[in-house]
FIRO-90200 format. One line per field, with one value per residue (C-alpha): residue number from 1; x, y, z. Coordinates in Angstrom, 1 decimal. Layout:
<nodes>
pos [NUM  ...]
xx [X  ...]
yy [Y  ...]
zz [Z  ...]
</nodes>
This chain:
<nodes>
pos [1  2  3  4  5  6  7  8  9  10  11  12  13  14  15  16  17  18  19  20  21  22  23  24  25  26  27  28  29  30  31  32  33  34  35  36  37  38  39  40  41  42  43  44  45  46  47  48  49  50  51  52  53  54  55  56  57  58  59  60  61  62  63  64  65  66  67  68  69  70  71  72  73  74  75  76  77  78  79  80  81  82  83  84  85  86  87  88  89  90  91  92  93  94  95  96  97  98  99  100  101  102  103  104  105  106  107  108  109  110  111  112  113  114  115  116  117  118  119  120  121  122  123  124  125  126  127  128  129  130  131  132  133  134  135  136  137  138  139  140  141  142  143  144  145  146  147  148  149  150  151  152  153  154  155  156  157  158  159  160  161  162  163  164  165  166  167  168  169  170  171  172  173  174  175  176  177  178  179  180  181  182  183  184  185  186  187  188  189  190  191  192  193  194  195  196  197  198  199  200  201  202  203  204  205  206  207  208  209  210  211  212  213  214  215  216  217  218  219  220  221  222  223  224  225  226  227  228  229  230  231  232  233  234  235  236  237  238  239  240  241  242  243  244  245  246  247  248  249  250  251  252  253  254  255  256  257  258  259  260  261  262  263  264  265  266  267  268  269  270  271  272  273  274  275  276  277  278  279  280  281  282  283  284  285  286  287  288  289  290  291  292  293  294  295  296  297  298  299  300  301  302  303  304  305  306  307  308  309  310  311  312  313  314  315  316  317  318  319  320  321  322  323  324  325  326  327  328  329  330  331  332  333  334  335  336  337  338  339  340  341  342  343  344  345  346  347  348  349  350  351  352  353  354  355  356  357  358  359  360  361  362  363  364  365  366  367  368  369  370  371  372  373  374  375  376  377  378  379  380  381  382  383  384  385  386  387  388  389  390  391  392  393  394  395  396  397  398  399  400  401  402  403  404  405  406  407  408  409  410  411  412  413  414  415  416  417  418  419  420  421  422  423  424  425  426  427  428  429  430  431  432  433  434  435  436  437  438  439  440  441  442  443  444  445  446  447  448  449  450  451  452  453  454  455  456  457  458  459  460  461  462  463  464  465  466  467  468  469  470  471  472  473  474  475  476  477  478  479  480  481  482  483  484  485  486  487  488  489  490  491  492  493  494  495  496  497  498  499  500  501  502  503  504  505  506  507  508  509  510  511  512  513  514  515  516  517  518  519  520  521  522  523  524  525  526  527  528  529  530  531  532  533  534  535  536  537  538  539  540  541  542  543  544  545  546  547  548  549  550  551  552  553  554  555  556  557  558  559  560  561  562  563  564  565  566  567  568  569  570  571  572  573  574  575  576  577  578  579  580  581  582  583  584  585  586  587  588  589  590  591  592  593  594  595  596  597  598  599  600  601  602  603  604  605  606  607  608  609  610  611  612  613  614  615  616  617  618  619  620  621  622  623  624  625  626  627  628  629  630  631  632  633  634  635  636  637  638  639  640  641  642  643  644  645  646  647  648  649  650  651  652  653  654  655  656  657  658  659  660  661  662  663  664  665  666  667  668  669  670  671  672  673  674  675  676  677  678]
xx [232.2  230.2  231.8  233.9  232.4  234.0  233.1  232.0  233.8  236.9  237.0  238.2  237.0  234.9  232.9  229.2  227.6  228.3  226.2  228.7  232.6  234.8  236.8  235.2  231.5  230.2  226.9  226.6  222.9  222.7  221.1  222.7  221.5  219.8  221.7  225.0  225.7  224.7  227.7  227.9  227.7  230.7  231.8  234.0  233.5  236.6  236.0  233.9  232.1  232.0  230.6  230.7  233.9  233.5  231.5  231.4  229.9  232.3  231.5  231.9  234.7  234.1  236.4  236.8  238.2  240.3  239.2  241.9  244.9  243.2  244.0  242.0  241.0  239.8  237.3  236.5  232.7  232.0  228.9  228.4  224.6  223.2  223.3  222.3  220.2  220.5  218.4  216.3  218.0  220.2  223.9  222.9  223.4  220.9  221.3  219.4  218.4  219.0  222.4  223.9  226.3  228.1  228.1  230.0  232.6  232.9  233.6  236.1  238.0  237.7  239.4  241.8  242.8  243.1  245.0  247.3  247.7  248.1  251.4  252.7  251.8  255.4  255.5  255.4  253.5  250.6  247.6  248.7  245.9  245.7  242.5  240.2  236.5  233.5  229.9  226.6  226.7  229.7  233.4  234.9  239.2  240.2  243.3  245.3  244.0  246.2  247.8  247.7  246.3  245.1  247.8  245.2  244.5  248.9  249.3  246.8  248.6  251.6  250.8  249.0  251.5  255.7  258.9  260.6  263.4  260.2  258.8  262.2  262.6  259.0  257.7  260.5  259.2  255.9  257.7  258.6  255.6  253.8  256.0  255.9  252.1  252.0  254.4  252.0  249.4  247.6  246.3  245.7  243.6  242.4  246.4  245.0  245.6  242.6  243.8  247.1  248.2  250.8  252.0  253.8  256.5  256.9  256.0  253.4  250.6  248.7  244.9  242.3  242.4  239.3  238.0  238.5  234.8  234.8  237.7  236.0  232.4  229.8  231.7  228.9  228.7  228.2  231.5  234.0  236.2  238.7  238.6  241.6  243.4  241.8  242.9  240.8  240.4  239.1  235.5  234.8  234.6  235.0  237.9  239.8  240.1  242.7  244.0  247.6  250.6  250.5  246.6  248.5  251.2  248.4  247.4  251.2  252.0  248.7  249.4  252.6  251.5  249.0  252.0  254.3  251.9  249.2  246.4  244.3  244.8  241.6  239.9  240.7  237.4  237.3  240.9  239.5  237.4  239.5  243.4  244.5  246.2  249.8  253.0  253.7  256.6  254.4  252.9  256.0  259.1  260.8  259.9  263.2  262.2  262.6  260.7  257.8  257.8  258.1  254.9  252.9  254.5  252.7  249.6  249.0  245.5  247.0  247.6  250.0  251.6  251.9  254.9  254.4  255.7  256.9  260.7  260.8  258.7  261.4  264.4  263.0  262.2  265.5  267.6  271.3  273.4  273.2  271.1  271.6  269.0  269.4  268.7  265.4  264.3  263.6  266.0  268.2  269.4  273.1  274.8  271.7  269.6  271.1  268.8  270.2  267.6  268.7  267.4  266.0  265.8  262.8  264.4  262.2  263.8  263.1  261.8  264.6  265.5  266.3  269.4  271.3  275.4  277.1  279.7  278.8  275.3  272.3  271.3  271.9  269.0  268.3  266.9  263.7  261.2  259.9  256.3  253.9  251.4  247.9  246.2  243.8  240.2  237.6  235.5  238.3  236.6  233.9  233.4  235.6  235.3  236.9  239.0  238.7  241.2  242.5  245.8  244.2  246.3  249.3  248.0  245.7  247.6  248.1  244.2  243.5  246.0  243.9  240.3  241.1  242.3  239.0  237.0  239.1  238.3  234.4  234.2  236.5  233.9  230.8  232.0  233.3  229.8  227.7  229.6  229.0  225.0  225.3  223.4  220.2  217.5  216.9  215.7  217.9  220.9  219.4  219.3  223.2  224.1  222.2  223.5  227.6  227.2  225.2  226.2  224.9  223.1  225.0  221.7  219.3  216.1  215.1  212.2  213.4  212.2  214.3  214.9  216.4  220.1  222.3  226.3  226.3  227.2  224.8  227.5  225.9  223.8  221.3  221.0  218.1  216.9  213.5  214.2  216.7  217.0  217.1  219.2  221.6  221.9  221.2  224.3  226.4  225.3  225.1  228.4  226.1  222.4  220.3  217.5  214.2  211.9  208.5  207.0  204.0  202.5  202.8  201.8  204.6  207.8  209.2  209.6  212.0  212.6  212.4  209.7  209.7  211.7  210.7  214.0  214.2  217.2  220.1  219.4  222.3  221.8  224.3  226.2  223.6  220.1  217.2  216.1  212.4  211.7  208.7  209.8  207.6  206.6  205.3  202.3  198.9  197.4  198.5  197.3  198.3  200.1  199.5  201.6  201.2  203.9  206.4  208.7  209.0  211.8  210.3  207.2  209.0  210.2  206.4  205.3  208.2  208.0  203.8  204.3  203.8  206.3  208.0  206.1  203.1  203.5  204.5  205.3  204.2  204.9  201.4  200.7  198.0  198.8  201.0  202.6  206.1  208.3  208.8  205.7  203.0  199.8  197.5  197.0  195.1  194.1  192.7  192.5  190.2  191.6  192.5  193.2  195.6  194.6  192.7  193.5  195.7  195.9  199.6  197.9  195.0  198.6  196.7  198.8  198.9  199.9  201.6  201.4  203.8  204.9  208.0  211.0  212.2  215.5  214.9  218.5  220.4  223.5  222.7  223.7  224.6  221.5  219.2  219.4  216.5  216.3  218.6  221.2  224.3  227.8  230.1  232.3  234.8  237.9  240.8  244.4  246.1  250.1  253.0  254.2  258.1  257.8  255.4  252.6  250.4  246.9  248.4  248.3  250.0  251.6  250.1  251.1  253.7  251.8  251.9  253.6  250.6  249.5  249.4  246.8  246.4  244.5  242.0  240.5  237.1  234.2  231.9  228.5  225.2  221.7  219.6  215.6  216.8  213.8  213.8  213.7  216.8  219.5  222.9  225.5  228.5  232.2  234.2  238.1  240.2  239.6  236.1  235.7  233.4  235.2  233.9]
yy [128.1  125.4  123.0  123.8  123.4  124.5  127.2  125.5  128.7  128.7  125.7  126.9  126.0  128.4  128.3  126.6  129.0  131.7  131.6  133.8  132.8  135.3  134.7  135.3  136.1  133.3  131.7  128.1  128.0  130.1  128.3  126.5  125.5  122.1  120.8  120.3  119.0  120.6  121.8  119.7  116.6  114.0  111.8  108.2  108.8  111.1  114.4  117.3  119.1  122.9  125.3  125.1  126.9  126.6  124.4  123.9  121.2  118.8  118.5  120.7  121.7  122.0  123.4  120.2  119.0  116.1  114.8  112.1  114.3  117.9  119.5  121.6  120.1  120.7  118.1  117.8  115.9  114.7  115.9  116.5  118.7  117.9  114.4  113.7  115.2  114.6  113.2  115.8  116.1  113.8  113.6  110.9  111.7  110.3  109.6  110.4  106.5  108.4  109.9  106.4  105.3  109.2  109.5  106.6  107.4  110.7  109.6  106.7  109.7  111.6  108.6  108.1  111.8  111.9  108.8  109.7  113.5  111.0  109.5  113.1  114.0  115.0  117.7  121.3  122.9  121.1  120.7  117.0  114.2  113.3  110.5  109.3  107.3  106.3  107.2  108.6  107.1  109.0  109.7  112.1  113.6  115.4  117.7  119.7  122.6  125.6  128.4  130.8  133.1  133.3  134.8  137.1  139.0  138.4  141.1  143.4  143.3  144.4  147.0  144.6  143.0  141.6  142.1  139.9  139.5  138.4  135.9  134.3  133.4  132.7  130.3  127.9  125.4  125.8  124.7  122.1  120.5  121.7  119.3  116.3  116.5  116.6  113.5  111.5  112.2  114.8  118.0  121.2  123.2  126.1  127.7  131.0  133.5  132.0  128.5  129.4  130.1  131.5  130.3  132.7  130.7  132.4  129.0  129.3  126.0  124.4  123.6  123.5  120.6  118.4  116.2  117.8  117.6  120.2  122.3  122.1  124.1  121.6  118.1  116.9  118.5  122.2  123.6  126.2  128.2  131.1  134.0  135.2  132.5  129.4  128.4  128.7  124.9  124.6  126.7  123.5  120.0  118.8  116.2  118.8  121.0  119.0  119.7  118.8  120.0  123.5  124.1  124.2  126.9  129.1  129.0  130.0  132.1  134.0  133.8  135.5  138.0  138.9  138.8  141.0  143.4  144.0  143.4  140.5  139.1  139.4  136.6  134.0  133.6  137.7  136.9  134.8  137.6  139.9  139.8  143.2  141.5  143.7  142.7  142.7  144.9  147.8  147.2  147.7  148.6  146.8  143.6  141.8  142.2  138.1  137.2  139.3  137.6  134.2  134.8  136.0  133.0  130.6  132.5  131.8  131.1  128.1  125.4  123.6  127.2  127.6  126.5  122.8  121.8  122.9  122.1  124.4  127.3  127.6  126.7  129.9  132.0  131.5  130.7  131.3  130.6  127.0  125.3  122.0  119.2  117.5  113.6  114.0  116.0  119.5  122.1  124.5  127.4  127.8  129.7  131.1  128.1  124.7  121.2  119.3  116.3  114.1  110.4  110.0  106.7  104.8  105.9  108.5  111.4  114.8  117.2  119.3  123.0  125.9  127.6  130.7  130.0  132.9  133.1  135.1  135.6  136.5  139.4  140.8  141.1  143.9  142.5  142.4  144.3  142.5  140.8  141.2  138.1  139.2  136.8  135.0  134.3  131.7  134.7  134.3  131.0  133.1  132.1  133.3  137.0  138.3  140.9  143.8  144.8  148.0  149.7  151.1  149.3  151.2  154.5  154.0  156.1  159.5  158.8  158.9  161.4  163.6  162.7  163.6  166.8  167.7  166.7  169.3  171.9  171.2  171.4  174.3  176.1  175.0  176.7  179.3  180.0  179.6  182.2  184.8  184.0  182.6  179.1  178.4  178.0  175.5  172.8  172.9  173.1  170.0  168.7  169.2  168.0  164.6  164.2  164.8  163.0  160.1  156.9  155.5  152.3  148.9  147.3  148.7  147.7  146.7  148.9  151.9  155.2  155.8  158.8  158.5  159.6  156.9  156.8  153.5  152.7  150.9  148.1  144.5  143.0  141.0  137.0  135.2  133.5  131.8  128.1  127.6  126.6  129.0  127.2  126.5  130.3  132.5  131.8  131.9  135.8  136.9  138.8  140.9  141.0  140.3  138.0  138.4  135.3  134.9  131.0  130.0  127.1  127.2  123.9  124.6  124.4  122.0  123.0  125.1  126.7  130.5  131.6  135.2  138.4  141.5  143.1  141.7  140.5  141.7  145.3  147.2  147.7  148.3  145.9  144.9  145.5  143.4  141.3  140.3  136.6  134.5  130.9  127.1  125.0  122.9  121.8  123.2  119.7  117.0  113.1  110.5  107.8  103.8  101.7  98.2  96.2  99.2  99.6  101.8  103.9  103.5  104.6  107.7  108.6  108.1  110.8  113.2  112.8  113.2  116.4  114.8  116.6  114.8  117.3  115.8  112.1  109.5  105.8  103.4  99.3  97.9  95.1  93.5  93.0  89.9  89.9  90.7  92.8  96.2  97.0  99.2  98.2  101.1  104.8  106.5  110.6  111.6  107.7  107.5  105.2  106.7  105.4  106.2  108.6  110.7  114.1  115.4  118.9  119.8  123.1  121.9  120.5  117.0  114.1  111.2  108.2  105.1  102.1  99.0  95.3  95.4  93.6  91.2  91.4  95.7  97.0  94.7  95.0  94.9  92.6  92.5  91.9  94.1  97.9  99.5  102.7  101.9  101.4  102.6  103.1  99.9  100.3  97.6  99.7  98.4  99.9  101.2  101.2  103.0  100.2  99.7  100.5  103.3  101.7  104.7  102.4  99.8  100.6  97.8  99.5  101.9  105.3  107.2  108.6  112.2  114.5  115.6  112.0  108.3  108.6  106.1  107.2  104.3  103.3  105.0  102.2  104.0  103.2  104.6  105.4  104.9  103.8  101.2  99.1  95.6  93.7  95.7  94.8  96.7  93.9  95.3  93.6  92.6  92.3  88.2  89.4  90.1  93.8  95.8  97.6  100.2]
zz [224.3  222.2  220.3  216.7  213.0  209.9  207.5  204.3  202.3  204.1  205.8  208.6  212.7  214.3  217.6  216.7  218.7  216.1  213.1  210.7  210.1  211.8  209.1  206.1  206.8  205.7  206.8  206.5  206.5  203.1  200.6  197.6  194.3  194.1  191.0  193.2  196.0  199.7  201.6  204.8  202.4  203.7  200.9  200.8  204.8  204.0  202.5  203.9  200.9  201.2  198.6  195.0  193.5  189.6  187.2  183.4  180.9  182.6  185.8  189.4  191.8  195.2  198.1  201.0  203.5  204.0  207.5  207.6  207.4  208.3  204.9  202.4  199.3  196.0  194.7  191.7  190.3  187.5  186.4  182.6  183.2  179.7  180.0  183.6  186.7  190.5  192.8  194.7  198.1  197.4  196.3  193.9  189.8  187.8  184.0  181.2  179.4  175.8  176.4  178.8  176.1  176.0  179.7  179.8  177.0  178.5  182.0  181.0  179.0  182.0  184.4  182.0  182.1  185.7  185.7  183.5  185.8  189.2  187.6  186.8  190.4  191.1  188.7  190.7  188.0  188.1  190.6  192.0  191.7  195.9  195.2  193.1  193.8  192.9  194.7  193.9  190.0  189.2  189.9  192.1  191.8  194.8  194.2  196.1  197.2  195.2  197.8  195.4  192.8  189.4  186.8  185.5  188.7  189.7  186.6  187.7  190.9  189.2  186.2  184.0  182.2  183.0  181.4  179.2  182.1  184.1  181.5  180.6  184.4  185.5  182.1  181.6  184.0  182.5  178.9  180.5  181.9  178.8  176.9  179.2  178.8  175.3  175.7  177.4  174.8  177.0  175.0  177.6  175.3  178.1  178.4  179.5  182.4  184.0  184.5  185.3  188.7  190.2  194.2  196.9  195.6  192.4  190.8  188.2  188.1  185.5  186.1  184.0  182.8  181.0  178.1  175.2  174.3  176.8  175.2  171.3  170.5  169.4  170.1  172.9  175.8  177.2  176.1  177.4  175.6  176.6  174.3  172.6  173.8  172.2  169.0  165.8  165.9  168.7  167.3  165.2  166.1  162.4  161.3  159.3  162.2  163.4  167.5  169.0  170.4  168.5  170.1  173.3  171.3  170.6  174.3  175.8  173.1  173.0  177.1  177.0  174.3  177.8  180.1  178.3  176.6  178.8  175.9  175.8  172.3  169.8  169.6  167.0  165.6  165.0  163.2  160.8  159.5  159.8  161.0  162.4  165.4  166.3  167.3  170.7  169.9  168.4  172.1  174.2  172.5  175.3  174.3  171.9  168.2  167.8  170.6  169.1  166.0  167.0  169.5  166.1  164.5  167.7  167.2  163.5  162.4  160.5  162.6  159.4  159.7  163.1  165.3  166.1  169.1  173.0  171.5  168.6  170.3  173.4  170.9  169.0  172.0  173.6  170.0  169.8  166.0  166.5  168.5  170.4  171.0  174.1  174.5  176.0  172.4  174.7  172.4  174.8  173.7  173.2  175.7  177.2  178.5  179.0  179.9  182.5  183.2  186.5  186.5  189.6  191.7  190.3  187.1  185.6  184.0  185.4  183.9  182.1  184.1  181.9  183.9  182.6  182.7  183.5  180.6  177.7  178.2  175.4  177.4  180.8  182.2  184.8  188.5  188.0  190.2  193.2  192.5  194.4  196.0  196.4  199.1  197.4  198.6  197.5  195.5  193.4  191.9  189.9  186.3  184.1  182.8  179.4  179.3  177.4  174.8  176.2  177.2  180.4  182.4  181.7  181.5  184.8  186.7  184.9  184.3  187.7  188.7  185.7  187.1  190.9  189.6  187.1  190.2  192.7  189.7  190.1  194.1  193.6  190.9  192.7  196.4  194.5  192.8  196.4  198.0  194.8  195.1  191.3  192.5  192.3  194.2  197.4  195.3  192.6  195.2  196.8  193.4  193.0  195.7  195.9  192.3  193.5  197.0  196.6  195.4  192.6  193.3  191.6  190.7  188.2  187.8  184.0  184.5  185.4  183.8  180.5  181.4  184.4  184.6  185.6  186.2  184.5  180.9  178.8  177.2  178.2  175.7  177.2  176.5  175.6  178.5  177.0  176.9  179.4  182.9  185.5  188.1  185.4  184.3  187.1  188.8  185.2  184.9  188.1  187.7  184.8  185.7  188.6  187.5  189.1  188.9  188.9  189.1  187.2  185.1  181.8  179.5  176.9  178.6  181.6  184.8  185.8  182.3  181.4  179.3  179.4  180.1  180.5  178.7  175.0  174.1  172.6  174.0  175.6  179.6  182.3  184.3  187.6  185.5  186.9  184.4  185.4  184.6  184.4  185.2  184.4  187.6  185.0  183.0  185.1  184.3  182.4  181.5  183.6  181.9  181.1  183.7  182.1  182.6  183.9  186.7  189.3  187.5  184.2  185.7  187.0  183.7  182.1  184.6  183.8  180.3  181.0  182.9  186.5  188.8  191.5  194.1  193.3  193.3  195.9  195.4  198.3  198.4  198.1  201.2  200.2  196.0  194.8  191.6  189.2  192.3  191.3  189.2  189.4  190.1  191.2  190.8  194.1  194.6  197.4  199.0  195.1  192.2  189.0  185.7  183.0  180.6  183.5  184.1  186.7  188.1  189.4  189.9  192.6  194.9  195.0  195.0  193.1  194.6  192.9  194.3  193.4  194.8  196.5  196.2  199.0  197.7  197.1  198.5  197.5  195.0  191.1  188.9  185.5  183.1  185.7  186.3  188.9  190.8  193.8  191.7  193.8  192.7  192.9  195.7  194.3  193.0  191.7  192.9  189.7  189.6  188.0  185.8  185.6  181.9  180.5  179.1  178.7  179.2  181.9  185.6  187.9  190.5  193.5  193.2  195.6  198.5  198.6  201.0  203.0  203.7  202.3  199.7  196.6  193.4  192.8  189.4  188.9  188.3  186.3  187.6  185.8  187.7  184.3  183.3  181.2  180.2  181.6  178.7  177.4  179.5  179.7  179.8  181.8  180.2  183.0  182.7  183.8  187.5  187.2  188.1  186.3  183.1  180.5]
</nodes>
């Protein structure tokens, strides 16, 4: 027996002599996209990287593992992919010059947010903040890792959709941290059945959660919206589109609609032209006439209209004649749900707890059936997938029932006409009977003889790929089409872009087509550019911007040049000097070598007024407190360790790798103790 290693899927141990994880299958030397970072990777000397979970315009979540106390993690990076690159091979993020002043504003809105999370890390109903820190340029949130599953695949488990019984015990907490968020001034905007999870508790938990650039289309970064349960707001990223509290109504009540109907709401945007949207009691006649209209009444394309807060849409949910407004402004409903907040010892309210008295009750609810807890595993982090409007669901199983049947019927008539003689010949038996035995194959090529029969329907349109990246995109569809690349220069788009496909876009294929692709390794020659007076990262970006890959370039310290440290002095290919404005072949695999003068002091910490290359991330973090009073923007006190282990959530620095030109310094503001603020 060799010594242990962990599965960067699972993380669990497994004997290092084996090359697959008896427990999940596996293999740790698969290969990984190059945007994010290699499982394996340790970071903060703390946390074991595994394999990337989910990403969106935001950033990246990884599974990890917490090597101090032995636990799996989630972690979560920063990472918003138009506006920065990483290193190759390296965990290092490197930003785009042009788009510094937005990664920064972005990232202090995203530290703030996860601050803000960290002091509500005592809440059961959301995905507790463990840590926070700052490495490779950018800022990293590890969470706990959720035992659980997602509440879209919990209803599938249990006949697509809950009773109101159901609901009205399982979302009540959920109110309640919904309201406490939007008391701190945090807007959700992603309530759907894809960030919600549900725990073998029968707890549901709230993830999800980003800057709401993220959350609105068009408002700066790569955006990511659930359909038919974001709000109609949310598609524009003008000021009179005005988002609060009642985007977050939309989200639970359009949620619920889900839950209790088994139909995935249209989309908002499709409402807008036309509003043909039913009640969810035309859906399910089970479902209490008021509740069905107060749901239509949270889901109104008019967010003026719509019901405005957490408080009124419970009140109305759970209403009663006369309704009573506790101290801590959550309504009750009389008789039927009563608040009862607790102070606890550091003198924090909690959060209020709907409970049903048993006098004169609203309703008595029948026991509900018992749920049942699919075991989760990590292939349940794909991206998300709509679902399709349908009442399937409930009807599955007479469908079923019906096919099985018809299909007995068909074996029955086919025996029935072999032993009259009525069949045909050999080969056309043959034919049958590889047409009713075999499987049909899951992947289709895109060139595949039109008329061949196929099993598949033809309902995917397919995308059009020119212009993008393919190791941003090929991963994103992969749950749709299987793209096939082929690499070759091409002067007219950068390297690593899609310029052609051999299936036009917008046509209708079947879920699993090959989609051929040609891809760009870049320009097949290109100029070299003028290095007067640059440094070695501007230089860099001269040669990007030129066409001049990193594969075919290498920067050596000169040892026998004097001069300004950190410029470039000489161009060499083939051991031959070159001058700017000579041509380069990437195509001929040549390398061009750049020489430069070191620096004596090259390693060394940056200061202020000068930004290079090596920039790392500042390592000095400042502890961040719960303050005796809630001052939303003020942390003074460190934060209660969590149950697991003492951890403390540290203030992210916000370092930038950036070509900044050298006669344009970036002055960094520093707060009275001197650290590093943004």
């Amino acid at each position: 027996m060799g010594d242990s290693k962990f599965c960067y899927k699972c993380m669990e141990k497994y004997d290092s002599d084996h090359n697959i994880c008896p427990h999940c299958g596996y293999d740790n030397s698969r290969s990984h996209n190059p945007m994010y970072i290699t499982p394996g990777t340790i970071l903060h000397d703390r946390y074991l990287v595994g394999v990337l979970l989910e990403y969106n315009g935001e950033g990246a979540t990884y599974i990890g593992h917490d090597i101090s106390t032995g636990c799996k993690v989630m972690l979560r990076e920063y990472m918003p992919i138009n506006l920065c690159t990483r290193v190759r091979n390296k965990a290092t993020i490197s930003v785009n010059y042009n788009d510094l002043a937005k990664y920064k504003a972005f990232m202090a809105e995203y530290t703030e947010l996860n601050k803000s999370l960290a002091r509500m890390r005592n809440d059961s109903n959301i995905n507790p903040v463990l840590d926070m820190f700052a490495e490779n340029n950018t800022t990293y949130t590890v969470f706990e890792y959720i035992e659980g599953v997602k509440l879209l695949d919990f209803l599938k488990e249990n006949a697509g959709e809950l009773s109101w019984e159901q609901v009205a015990k399982l979302f009540p907490p959920l109110f309640t941290t919904i309201g406490r968020l939007h008391n701190a001034g945090i807007i959700h905007r992603a309530i759907s059945p894809d960030t919600v999870y549900i725990t073998a508790k029968g707890e549901l938990r709230l993830s999800g959660f980003c800057v709401s650039a993220v959350r609105t289309a068009n408002a700066g970064l790569e955006y990511e919206l659930f359909k038919g349960y974001a709000a109609p707001e949310q598609y524009s990223a003008n000021s009179s589109s005005r988002q609060g509290s009642w985007t977050d109504v939309y989200g639970i009540c359009a949620l619920i609609y889900r839950a209790l109907t088994g139909c995935m709401p249209d989309d908002s945007t499709d409402r807008l032209k036309h509003d043909d949207l039913h009640e969810p009691a035309m859906l399910n006649q089970h479902i209490p006439a008021h509740v069905s209209r107060v749901l239509m009444d949270g889901m109104n394309l008019s967010g003026r209209d719509r019901i405005q807060t957490i408080t009124e849409l419970v009140t109305r949910l759970f209403e009663q004649p006369t309704p009573i407004k506790s101290a801590t402004g959550i309504t009750a409903a009389v008789k039927n749900y009563q608040e009862q907040p607790t102070r606890r010892a550091d003198g924090f309210s909690e959060p209020p707890v709907y409970q049903q008295p048993p006098q004169q009750p609203m309703y008595a609810p029948p026991q509900p059936p018992p749920m049942n807890y699919p075991q989760r595993s990590n292939d349940d982090y794909d991206d998300y997938q709509y679902e399709r409007v349908n009442n399937v669901d409930r009807i599955k199983v007479p469908i079923i029932i019906a096919i099985l049947l018809l299909a007995i019927l068909m074996i029955i008539a086919v025996v029935f006409i072999n032993i009259l003689g009525l069949g045909g010949g050999s080969d056309e038996s043959a034919s049958k009977k590889s047409k009713n035995s075999s499987t049909t194959d899951n992947v289709i090529s895109g060139t595949v003889d039109p008329s061949a029969a196929t099993t598949l329907p033809e309902d995917t349109k397919v995308p059009d790929f020119r212009g993008k990246f393919y190791e941003n995109i090929k991963d994103k569809w992969a749950d749709y089409f299987v793209l096939d690349p082929t690499y070759e220069y091409n002067d007219d788009y950068d390297s690593d872009m899609i310029f052609e496909q051999d299936i036009e876009p917008n046509k209708m294929v079947a879920v699993g087509t090959v989609i051929k692709v040609k891809v760009s390794k870049g320009k097949e020659s290109a100029t070299i550019p003028d290095f007067s007076g640059c440094s070695v990262s501007q230089y860099k970006n001269r040669l990007e911007g030129a066409g001049i890959s990193d594969f075919n370039c290498q920067f050596l310290p000169s040892k026998w040049a004097y001069g300004t440290p950190n410029t470039v002095i000489e161009l060499q290919v083939d051991g031959k000097k070159v001058s700017p404005g000579d041509s380069f072949s990437n195509k001929e695999g040549k390398k061009l070598t750049i020489y430069y003068i070191p620096d004596s002091s090259e390693g060394q910490q940056t200061t202020q007024s000068q930004w290079t290359e090596t920039t790392t991330a500042a390592q000095a973090t400042t502890q961040y407190q719960e303050p005796a009073t809630q001052a939303p923007q003020q942390v003074t006190e460190a934060p209660q360790p969590v149950t697991q282990a003492p951890q403390q959530v540290t203030e992210a620095p916000q370092p930038i790798v950036t070509d900044a030109p050298v006669d344009t310094p970036v002055e960094t503001p520093t707060n009275d103790a001197g650290v590093e603020t943004w």
